[in-house]
N, C-alpha and C positions, 0 to 999 in steps of 0.2 A: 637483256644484255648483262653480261656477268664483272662486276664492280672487280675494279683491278686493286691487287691486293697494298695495302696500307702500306709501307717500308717504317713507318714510326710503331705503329701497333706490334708487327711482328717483332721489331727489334726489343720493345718494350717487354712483349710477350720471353723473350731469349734473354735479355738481358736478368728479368725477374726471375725468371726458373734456375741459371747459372748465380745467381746469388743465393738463391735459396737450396741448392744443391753442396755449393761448400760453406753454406752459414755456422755450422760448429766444427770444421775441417780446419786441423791445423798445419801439416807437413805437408802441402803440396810437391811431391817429386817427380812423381809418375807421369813419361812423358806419352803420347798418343801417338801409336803406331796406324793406323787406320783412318778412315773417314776422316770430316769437313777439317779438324782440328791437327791432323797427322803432323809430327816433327814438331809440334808445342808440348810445350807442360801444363798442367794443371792450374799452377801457378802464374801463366800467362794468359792461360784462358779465363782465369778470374781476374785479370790485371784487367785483358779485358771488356769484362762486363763491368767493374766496380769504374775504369776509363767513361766509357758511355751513360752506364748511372750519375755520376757526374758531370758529364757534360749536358746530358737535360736537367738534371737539377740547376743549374747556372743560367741555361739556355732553352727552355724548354719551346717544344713544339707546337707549332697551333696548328698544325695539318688533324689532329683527333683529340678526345674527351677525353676523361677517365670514369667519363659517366654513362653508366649502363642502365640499358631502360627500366629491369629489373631493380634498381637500385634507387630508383624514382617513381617509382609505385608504393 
């Protein structure tokens, strides 16, 4: 049976990547015409991922690890 997918892993996964995506971005203006994020800005959709990075930092989840088997070998 196929393990139903995580909603903390993924988010963590989304969250990590859109930080690391405007880590030395300074003028967020450009706003998204298309797809998941359309009629936002930049600057919102960093607002938020850097939102939800803090709120697990605060709050964090015990539904998954940050520990990979790879990482334990």
């Amino acid at each position: 049976m196929k393990d139903k997918p995580n909603l903390q892993e993924i988010t963590r996964d989304w969250v990590n990547g859109v930080r690391e995506y405007y880590k030395d971005t300074g003028n967020l203006t450009q706003v998204f015409m298309r797809g998941y994020f359309a009629g936002m800005s930049e600057r919102e959709v960093k607002a938020l991922a850097d939102m939800l990075f803090d709120n697990h930092e605060r709050s964090p989840s015990d539904h998954f690890t940050n520990t990979v088997k790879d990482d334990i070998e």
